[in-house]
C-alpha positions as CSV (number, residue, x, y, z in Angstrom):
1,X,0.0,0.0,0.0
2,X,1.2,3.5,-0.7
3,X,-0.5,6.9,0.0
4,X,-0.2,9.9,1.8
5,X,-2.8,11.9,3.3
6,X,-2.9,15.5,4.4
7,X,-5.7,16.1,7.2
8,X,-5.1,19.2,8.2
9,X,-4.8,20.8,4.5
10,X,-7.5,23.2,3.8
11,X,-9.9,22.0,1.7
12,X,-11.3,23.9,-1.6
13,X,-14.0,22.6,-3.4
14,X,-15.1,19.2,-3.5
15,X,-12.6,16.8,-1.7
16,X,-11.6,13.9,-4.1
17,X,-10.1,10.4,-2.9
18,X,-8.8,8.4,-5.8
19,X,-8.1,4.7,-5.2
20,X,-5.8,2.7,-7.8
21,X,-3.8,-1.0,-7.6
22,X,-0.3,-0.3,-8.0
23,X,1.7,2.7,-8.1
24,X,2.4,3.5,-12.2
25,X,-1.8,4.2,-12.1
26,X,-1.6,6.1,-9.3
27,X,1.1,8.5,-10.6
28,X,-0.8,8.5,-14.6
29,X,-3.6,10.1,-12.3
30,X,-1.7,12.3,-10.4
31,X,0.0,13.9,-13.7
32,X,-3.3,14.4,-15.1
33,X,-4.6,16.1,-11.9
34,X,-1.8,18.9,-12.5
35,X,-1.0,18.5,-8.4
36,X,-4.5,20.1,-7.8
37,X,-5.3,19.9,-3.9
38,X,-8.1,18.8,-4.0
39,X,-7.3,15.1,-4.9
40,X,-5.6,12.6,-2.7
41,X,-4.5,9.4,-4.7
42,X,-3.6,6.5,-2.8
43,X,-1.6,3.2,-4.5
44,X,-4.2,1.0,-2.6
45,X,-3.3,-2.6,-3.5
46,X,-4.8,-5.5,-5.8
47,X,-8.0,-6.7,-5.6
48,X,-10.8,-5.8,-4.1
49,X,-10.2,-6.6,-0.7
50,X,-6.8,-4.6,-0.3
51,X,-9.1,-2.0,-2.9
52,X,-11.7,-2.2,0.2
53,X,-8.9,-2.0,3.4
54,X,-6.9,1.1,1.8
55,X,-10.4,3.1,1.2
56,X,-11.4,2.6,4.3
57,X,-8.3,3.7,6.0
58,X,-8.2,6.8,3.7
59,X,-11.8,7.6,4.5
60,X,-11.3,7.6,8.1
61,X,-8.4,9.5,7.4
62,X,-10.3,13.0,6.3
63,X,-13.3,14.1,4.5
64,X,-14.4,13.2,1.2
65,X,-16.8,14.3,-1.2
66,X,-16.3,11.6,-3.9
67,X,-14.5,8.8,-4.3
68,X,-13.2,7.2,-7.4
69,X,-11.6,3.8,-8.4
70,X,-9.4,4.4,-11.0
71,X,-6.8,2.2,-13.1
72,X,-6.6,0.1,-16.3
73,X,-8.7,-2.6,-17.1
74,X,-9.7,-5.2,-19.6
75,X,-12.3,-4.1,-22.6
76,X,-15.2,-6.6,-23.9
77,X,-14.3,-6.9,-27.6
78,X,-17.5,-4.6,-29.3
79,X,-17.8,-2.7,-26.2
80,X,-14.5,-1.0,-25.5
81,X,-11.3,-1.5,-27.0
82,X,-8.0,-1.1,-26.5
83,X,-6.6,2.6,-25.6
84,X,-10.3,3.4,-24.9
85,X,-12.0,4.8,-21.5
86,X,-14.6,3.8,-19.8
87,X,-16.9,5.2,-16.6
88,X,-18.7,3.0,-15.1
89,X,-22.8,3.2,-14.9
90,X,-22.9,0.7,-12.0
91,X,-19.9,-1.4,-10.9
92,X,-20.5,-5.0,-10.2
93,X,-18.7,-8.1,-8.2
94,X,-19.1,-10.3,-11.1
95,X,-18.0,-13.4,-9.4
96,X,-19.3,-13.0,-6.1
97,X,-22.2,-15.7,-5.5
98,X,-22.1,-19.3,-5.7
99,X,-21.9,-22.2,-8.5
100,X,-24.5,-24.6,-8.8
101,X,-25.8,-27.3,-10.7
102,X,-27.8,-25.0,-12.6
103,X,-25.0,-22.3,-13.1
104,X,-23.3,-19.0,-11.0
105,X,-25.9,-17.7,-9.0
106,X,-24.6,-14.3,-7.4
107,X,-25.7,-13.0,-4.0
108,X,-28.2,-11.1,-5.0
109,X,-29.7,-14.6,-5.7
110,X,-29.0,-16.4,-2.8
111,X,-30.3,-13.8,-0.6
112,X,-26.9,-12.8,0.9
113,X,-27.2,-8.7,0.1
114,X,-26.2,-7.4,-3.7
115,X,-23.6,-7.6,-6.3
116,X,-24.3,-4.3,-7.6
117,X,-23.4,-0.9,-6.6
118,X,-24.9,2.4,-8.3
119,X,-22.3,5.5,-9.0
120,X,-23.3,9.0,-9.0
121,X,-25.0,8.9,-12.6
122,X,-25.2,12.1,-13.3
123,X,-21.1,12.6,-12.6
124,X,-20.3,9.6,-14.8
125,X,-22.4,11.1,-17.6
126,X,-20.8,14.4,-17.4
127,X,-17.7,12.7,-17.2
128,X,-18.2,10.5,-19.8
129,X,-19.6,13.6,-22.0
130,X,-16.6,15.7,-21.5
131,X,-13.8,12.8,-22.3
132,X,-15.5,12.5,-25.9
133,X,-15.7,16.4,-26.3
134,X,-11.8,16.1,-25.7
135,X,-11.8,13.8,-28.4
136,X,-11.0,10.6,-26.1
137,X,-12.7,7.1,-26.8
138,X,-15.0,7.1,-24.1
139,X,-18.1,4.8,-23.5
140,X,-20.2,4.2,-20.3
141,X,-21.3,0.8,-18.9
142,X,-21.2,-2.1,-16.3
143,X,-17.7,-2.3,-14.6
144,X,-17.4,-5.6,-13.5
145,X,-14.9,-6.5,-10.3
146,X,-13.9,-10.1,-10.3
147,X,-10.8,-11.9,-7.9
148,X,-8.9,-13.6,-11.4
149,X,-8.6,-12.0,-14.0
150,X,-10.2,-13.9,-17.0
151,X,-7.5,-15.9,-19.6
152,X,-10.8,-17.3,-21.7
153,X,-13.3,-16.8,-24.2
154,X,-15.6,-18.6,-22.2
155,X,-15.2,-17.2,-19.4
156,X,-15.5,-14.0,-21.5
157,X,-19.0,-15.0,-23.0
158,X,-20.1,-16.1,-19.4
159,X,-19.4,-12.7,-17.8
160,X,-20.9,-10.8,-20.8
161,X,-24.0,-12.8,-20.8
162,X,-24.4,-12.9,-16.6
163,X,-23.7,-8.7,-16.7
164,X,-25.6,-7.1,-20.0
165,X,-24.0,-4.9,-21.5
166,X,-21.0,-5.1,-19.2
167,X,-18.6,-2.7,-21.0
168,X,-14.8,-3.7,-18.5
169,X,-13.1,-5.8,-16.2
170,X,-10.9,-4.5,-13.2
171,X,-10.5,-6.0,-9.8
172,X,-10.8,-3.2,-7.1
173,X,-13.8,-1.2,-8.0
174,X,-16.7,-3.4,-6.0
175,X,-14.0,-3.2,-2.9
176,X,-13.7,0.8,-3.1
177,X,-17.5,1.3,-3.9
178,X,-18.1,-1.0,-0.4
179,X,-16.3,1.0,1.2
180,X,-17.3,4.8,0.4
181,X,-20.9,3.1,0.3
182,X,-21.0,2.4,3.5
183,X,-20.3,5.8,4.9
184,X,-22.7,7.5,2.1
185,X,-19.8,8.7,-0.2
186,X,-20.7,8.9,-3.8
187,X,-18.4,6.4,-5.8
188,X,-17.5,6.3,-9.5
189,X,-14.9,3.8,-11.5
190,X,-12.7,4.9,-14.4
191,X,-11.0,2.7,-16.5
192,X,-8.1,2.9,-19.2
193,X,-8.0,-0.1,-21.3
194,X,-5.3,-2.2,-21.7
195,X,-6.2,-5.6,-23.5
196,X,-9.3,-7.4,-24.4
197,X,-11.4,-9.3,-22.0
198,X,-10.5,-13.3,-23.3
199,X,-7.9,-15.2,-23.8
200,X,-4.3,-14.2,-21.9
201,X,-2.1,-12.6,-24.8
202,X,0.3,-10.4,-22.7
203,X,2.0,-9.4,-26.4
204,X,-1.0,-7.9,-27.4
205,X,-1.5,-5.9,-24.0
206,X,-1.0,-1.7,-24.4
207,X,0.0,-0.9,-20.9
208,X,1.9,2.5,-22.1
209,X,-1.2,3.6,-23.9
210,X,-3.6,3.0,-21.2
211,X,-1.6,4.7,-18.8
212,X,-1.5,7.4,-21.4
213,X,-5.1,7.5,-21.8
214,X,-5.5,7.4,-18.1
215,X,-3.3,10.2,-17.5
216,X,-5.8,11.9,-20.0
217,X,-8.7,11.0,-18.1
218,X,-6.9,12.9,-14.9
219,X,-6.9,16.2,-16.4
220,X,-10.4,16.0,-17.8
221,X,-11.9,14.7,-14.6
222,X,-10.1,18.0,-13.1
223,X,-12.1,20.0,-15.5
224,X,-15.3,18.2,-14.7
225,X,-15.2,18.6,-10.9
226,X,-14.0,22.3,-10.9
């Protein structure tokens, strides 16, 4: 985990806390956001469980206004493609549930609370309005969390027929939502991405680019939150 947070800093505007996995997503964001104050970004971790502890700790750290998972991610072929953007319009624990005889059955399902967590919809479509004025591939749609990353085209079809219209793949945006839910933060999810949802091609993954891209998104989410 790697962050730093500044309590006592006076706060402008609306306060922004921006969760990413590792640190070379963490610092595309930050060079978008031009060091504006009003943004702390935090280097929370893989997964949505480390995505869920560093939130947390952040959160109880200082006051937010909003709070936004952030990183690159996997595209479903037709939906978002490589060195595109994508915000999500709910993000969703894709693989959180149960197998059965009869197929996944997610917790919404079994009774056991819900898979699904809205964002703030009018953000994400302003967001998602001002990346394509910019002249950035931007599209809106299901952002689904999931613990592996997927390495098949079935797997691929399965997700894509379980979500509907479920535009990208990450794996810390359920955890972050969980946890600014939970104290009545709006959440959003932003996604650069690198490679196509299916098989595992690592020579065809564009990690430069969708850094690039994200870096992109940083500045244009500065403009949108002025």
């Amino acid at each position: 985990m790697s962050y730093e947070i500044n309590a006592s800093r006076e706060q402008t505007g609306l306060r922004v806390l921006v969760i990413t996995a590792v640190p070379a997503e963490r610092d595309a964001v930050l060079r978008g956001l031009r060091g504006d104050a009003r943004f702390d970004v935090v280097a929370g971790g893989v997964g949505p469980a480390a995505a869920a502890a560093s939130a947390a700790k952040a959160l109880a750290a200082a006051e937010y206004g909003l709070v936004v998972s952030a990183g690159i991610g996997g595209g479903f072929p037709g939906r978002a493609e490589i060195g595109s953007l994508v915000v999500a319009d709910a993000i969703v624990a894709a693989d959180l549930g149960a197998e059965t005889p009869e197929g996944f059955r997610s917790v919404d399902e079994l009774g056991f609370g819900s898979s699904r967590i809205a964002v703030d919809a009018s953000l994400a479509a302003r967001l998602t309005e001002a990346l394509q004025r910019a002249g950035l591939p931007a599209h809106t749609g299901p952002v689904l969390t999931v613990s592996t990353v997927t390495g098949t085209a079935a797997t691929a079809s399965e997700l894509a027929a379980r979500v509907p219209g479920a535009a990208a793949e990450a794996m810390e945006g359920f955890g972050v939502a969980v946890a600014a839910r939970d104290l009545g933060i709006p959440a959003l999810e932003l996604r650069a991405i690198s490679n196509a949802v299916g098989p595992r091609d690592r020579e065809a993954w564009r990690i430069k680019e969708a850094l690039d891209a994200l870096e992109a998104a940083g500045a244009i989410l500065l403009e949108v939150l002025r």
